[in-house]
N, C-alpha and C positions, 0 to 999 in steps of 0.2 A: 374383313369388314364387320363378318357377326358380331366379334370381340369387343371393336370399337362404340358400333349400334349402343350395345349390353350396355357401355359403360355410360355412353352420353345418353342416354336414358335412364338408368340407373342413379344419377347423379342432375336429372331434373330437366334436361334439355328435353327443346322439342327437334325431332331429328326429319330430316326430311331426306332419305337413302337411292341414292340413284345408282339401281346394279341391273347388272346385263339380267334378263330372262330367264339364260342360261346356268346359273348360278347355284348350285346345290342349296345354297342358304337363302334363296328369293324370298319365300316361305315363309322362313324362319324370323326374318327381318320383319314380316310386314308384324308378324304374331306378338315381339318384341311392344309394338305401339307405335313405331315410327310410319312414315307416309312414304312409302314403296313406287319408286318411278322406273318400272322397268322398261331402258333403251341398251342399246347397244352400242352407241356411240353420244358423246357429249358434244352439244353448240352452244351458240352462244343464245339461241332462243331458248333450247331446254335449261341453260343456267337461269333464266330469268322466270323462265315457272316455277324455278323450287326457290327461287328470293331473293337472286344477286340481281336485284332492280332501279338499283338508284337513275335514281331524277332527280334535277333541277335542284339539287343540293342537299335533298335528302337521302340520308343510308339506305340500306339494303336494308328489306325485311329479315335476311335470313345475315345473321351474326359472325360465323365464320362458316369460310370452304375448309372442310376435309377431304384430300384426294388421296387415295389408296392403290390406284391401279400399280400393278409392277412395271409398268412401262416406265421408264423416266420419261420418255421424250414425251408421252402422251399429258403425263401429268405436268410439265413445264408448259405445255402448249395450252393446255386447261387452266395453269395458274397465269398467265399471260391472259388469255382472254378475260378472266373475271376479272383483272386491274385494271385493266382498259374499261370493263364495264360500274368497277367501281373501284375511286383510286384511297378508299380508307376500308374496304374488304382485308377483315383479318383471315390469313390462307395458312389449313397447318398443311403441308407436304408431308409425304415421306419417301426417300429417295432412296432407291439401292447404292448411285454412286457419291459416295461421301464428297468427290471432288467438286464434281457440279453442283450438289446440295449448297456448297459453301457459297457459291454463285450467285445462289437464288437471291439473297437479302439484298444484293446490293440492285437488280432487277424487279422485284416485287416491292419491297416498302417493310411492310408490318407484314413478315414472313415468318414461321416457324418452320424451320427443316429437322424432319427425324428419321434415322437409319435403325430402321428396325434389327438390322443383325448387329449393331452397335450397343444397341442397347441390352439384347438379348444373349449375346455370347458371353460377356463376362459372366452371366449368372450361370451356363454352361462350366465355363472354366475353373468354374470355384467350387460345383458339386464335381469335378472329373477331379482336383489334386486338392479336395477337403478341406478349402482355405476359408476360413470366417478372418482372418486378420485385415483383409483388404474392402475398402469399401471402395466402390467406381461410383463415379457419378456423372452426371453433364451441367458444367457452371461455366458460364462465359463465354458462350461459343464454343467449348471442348471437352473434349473427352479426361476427365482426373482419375486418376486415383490418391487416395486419404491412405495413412498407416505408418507401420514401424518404419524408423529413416533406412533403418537397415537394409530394407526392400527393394525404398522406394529409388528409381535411377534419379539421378544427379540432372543440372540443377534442379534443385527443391525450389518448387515456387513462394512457398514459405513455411515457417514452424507453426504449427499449429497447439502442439503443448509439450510441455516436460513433464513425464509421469515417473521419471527418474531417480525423483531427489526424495519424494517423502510419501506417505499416503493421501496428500492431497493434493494431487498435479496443480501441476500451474498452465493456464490454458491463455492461448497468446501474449505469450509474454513479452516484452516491451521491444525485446530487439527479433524482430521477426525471421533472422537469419541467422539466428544465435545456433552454434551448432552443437551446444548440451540438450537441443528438445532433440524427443525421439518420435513425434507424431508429427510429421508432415504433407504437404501435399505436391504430387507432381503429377506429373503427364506418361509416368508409366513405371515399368517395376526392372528391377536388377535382373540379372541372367543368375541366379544364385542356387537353382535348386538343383540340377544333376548334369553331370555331362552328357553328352550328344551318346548315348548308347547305338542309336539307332542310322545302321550309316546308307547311305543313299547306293545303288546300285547305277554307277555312269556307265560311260563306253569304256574307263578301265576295269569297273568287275565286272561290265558284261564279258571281257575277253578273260580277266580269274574265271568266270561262271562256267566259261568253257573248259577248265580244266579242273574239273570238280574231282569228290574223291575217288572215285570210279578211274579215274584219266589216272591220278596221281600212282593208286596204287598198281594199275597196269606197266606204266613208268618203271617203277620201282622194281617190278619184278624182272621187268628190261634189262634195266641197269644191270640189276646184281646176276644176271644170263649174261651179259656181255663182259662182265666182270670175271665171273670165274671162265670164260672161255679164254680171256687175255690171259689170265696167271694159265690156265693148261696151254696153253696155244704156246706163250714164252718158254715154261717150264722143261714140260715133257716134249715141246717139237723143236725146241731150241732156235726158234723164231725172235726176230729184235721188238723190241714193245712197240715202235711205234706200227710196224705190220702187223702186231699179234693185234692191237687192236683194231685196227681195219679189218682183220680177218674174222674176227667176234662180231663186230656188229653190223658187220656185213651177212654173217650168218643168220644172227638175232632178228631183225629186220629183213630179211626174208631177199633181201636185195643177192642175193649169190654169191657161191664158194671158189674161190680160187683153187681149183683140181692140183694146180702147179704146186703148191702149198702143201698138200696133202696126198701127192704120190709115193712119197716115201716115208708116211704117219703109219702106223701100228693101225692092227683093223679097229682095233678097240675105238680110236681116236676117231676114224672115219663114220664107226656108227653114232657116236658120241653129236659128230658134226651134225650129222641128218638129224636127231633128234632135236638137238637146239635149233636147227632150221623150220622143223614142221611146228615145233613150238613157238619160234619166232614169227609163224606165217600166223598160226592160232590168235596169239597176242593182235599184231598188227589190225587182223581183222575187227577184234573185240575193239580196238582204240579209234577204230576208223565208225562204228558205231554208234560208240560215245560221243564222239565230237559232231555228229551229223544229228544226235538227238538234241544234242546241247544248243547247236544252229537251230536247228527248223522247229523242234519239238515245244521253246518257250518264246509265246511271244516278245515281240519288239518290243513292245510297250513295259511289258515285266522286266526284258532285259535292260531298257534305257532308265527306267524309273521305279524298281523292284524296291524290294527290299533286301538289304545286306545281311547275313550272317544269322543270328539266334538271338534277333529283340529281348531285353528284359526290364520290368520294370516303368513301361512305357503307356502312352495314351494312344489309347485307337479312337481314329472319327470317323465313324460311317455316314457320308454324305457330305459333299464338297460343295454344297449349293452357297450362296449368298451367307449365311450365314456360319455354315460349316469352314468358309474362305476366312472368316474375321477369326474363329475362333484357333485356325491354324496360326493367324498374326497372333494372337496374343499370346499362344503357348511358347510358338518360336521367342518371344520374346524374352517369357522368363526361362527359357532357354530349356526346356521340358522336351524330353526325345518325344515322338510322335509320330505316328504313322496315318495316311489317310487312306480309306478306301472309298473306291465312286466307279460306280458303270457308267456313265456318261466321260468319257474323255475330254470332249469341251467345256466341261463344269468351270463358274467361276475358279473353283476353289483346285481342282486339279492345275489351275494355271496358277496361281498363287503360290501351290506347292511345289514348283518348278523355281518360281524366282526364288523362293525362302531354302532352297534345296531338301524337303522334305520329302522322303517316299512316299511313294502313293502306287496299291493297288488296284487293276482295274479289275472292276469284277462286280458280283453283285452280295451286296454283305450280308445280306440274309441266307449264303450261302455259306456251308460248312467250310469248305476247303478254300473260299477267297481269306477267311478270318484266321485260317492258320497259317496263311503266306503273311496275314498282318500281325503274325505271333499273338494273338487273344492270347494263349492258353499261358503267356510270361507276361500279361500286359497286367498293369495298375488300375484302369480304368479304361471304361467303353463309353462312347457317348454317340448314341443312335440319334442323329438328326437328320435325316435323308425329310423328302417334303412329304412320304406316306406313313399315316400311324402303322400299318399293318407290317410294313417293310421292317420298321424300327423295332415293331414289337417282334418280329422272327428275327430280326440280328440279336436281341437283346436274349431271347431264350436260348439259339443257339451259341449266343456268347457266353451265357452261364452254367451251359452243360460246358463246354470247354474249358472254362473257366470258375471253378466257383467263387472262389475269394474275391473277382474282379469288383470296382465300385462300375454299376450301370447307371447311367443316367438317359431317359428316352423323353425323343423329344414328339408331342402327342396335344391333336388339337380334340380333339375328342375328352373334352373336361368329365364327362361320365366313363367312356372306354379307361383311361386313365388312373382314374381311382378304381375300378373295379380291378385292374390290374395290379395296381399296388399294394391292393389290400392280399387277392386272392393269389396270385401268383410270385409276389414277392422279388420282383427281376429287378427294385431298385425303385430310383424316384425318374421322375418325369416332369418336363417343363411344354410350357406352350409359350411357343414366341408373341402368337394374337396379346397371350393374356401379358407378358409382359411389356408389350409395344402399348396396348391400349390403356390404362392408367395415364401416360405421357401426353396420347394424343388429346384426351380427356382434358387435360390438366391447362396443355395447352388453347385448347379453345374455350373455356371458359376462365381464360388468362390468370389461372390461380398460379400459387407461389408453392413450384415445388421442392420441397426441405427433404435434405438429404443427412440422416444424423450418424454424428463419427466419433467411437467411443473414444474417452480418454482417461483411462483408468474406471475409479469408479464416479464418472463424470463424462458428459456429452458436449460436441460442440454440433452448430446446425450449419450448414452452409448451405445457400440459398441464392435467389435474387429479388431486389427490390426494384420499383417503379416509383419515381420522388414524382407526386401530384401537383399538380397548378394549386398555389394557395397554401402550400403545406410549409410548416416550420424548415425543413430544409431545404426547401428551393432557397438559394442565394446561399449556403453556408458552402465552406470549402471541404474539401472531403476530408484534409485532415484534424477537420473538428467532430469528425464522425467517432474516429477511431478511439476506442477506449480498451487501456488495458485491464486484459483479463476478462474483457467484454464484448469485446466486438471489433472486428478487421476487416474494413475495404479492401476488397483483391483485386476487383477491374471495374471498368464503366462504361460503359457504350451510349454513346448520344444520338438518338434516335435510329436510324437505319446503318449508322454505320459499323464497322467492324469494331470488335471489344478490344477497351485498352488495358494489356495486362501490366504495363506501369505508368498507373498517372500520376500528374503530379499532385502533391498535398494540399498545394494552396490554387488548384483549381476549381472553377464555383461551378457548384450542383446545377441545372436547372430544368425545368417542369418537361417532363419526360424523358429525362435520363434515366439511366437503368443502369443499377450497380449491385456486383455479385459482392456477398459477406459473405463472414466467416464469423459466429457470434455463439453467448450461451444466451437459455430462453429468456433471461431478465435483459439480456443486451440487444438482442431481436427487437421483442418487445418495444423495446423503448425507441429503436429505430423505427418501427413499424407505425407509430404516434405519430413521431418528428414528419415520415415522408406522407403521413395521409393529411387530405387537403383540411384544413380547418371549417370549421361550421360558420356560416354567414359569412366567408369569405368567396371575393367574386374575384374567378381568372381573367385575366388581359391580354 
């Protein structure tokens, strides 16, 4: 909530912040300028003290609801009650489950829904595998990604430009699904970058794990004891192979000698026997050892969802929480080996890494020897996201004595702790979820337009969303008089409350409060941004 405060005050609002008492940041909020109502439970008379008022047809004094708590249920039950109490309340959410999020709009009205680990994980994902080619964004209801076609998975929802042909790209070019552009947009990225190094430990290697190489080489020295006992046993006692071999490793195995066998063997033979016997009982013991440390000595949890073999090359995430969950989706995606560690077993993100079938260590990752069951010391990158700076900041140091060449990235709401850390100790960069969720929420409650710019060559395109105004040149025009090549491309529309349409038809007509997500350069923006604002001395109807 600090983050949020920061920004909508920062950016001119008057905030009026309603947090529990208990709150490390109470304090900090009131000092901020905002009006501090400390409860511990929200009704529907404390909504009306801080300004969701409406009467008798007029608005609320207070302009939008932001709700922050990590409850979903609490905060649907809170946006439910302000619509009831005012049914033109703009409400920004922010929801952990993306499903129900999707929900809200069609139950609230004039809803914003925002998934803070949604927003925050791609910018994770692209300091752990050094990617600047990829831009994400959220237009139309969805989560995009912008970039090379190469990338980007199939279907493309459209070209965006060809930067292919010369040094002066051609930016939405006429056939939008022309497949010489190499900058497109979709809904997510190819599996292209490395194979699955990293293999899952099931109930088949839990049962390898028990024949580790302690077991193998015991084995083997078995073998080749019941081996040369078969060649002496056939050779020198003129025994048939298939008893000379029951008699060997019967020996071997400590299981006993047939006397009958060896009444009439040379002594030499009979001391020979006893000895590969007390040797056999030696072994026996050493392997019965093994296999009971193998059982009892490593957890279940390690044995059912460990990690396989000598990781290399690989992402470690420390902290499977909400966020740590998404950023495992999106790795699994582009198909990136990946290990997770999390002390909490019931963590989102440890059950995530179950359906995705990713290993996951349980343990606690500020500790030395959890990070070397998740191979730090061969991994590519570390990304300390757990919910404590202090946690992240001791995985991060002892993942860099392990490791030094690793890229770290820590995740750190402490905007001072942070930079003192990256300046003086050097463990890597650091992100704060607060600060990259609050910009959005910002953005959205004071209903600005936010533009998401996506290189193309040496040339930008913006993509955004518009609101066509009562009164304005394009209310009544069809959307395919919008579209100008090389300048500007309608991608979807949503008519009021309802869900975005990612293919309208051309010759469908705009009207006063539609909202249409574009794809444009600043002069073709521009000139749409004219068209949908309302004109001067014109009156809506």
């Amino acid at each position: 909530m600090l983050r949020v405060v920061t920004e909508l005050v920062g950016s001119g609002e008057r905030v009026t912040a309603i947090v529990n008492p208990a709150s490390r940041h109470f304090e900090r909020i009131g000092e901020l300028g905002a009006t501090v109502m400390g409860v511990r439970v929200i009704s529907e008379a404390l909504l009306r003290r801080a300004g969701v008022d409406a009467q008798d047809g007029q608005p609320s004094t207070a302009r939008a609801l932001v709700l922050l708590d990590t409850d979903d249920v609490h905060n649907v039950h809170t946006a439910l009650t302000a619509r009831d109490m005012d049914p033109e309340l703009r409400i920004i959410v922010q929801m952990v489950n993306p499903r129900l999020g999707k929900q809200l709009n069609s139950l609230l009205g004039d809803c914003v829904v925002i998934n803070g680990p949604s927003l925050a994980a791609p910018a994770f994902v692209s300091d752990a595998l050094e990617d600047d080619e990829l831009t994400w964004l959220d237009l139309g209801g969805r989560r995009l990604v912008a970039g090379q076609a190469d990338l980007i998975r199939e279907p493309h929802l459209t070209v965006l430009a060809d930067t292919s042909s010369s040094a002066t790209p051609e930016l939405l070019p006429t056939a939008s699904f022309d497949p010489d552009g190499d900058i497109v947009l979709g809904t997510g990225v190819r599996t292209i970058w490395r194979s699955r190094d990293v293999r899952r430990a099931g109930w088949l290697m839990a049962t390898l794990d028990i024949f580790d190489g302690r077991v193998r080489r015991i084995a083997a020295v078995m073998a080749f004891l019941v081996a040369a006992g078969t060649a002496v046993t056939h050779f020198v006692g003129g025994i048939e192979w298939w008893r000379a071999i029951y008699l060997a490793a019967g020996t071997v195995t400590a299981a006993g000698i047939d006397d009958d066998a060896f009444s009439g063997a040379d002594p030499w033979v009979k001391v020979v026997a006893v000895a590969v016997q007390l040797t056999g009982i030696v072994l026996m013991a050493l392997l019965t050892a093994v296999v009971v440390d193998s059982l009892i000595g490593a957890r279940l949890s390690r044995i059912i969802g460990g990690v396989r073999g000598r990781p290399r090359n690989h992402v470690v995430v420390c902290g499977l929480g909400t966020v740590g969950a998404r950023v495992l989706e999106i790795l699994s995606e582009r198909g990136v080996a990946v290990v997770g560690v999390e002390q909490d077993e019931d963590a989102p993100g440890v059950q995530t890494a179950h359906r995705l079938r990713i290993p996951v260590v349980i343990g606690d990752s500020s500790n030395e020897e959890t990070l070397r069951s998740a191979g730090v010391q061969r991994c590519q990158s570390v990304l300390a996201i757990t919910d404590g700076d202090i946690t992240n900041l001791e995985s991060a140091m002892v993942a860099r004595d392990l490791n030094p060449d690793a890229r770290i990235t820590m995740r750190m709401f402490d905007h001072d702790l942070a930079q003192r850390v990256e300046r003086r100790l050097g463990l890597g960069h650091s992100r704060s979820v607060s600060m990259l969720v609050g910009p959005a929420i910002a953005a959205a409650v004071a209903n600005r337009r936010s533009q998401v710019t996506v290189p193309a060559g040496r040339r930008v395109l913006l993509l955004t969303e518009v609101t066509v105004e009562a009164g304005s040149i394009a209310s009544g025009l069809r959307l395919g008089e919008l579209d100008e090549s090389g300048g500007l491309r309608v991608l979807a529309r949503q008519d009021g409350g309802e869900p975005w349409d990612w293919k309208p038809a051309p010759d469908r007509k705009l009207e006063p409060g539609d909202r249409i997500a574009v794809a444009g350069t600043r002069s073709g923006l521009a000139r749409l941004l004219l068209a949908t604002r309302a004109q001067q001395g014109s009156t809506a109807s």
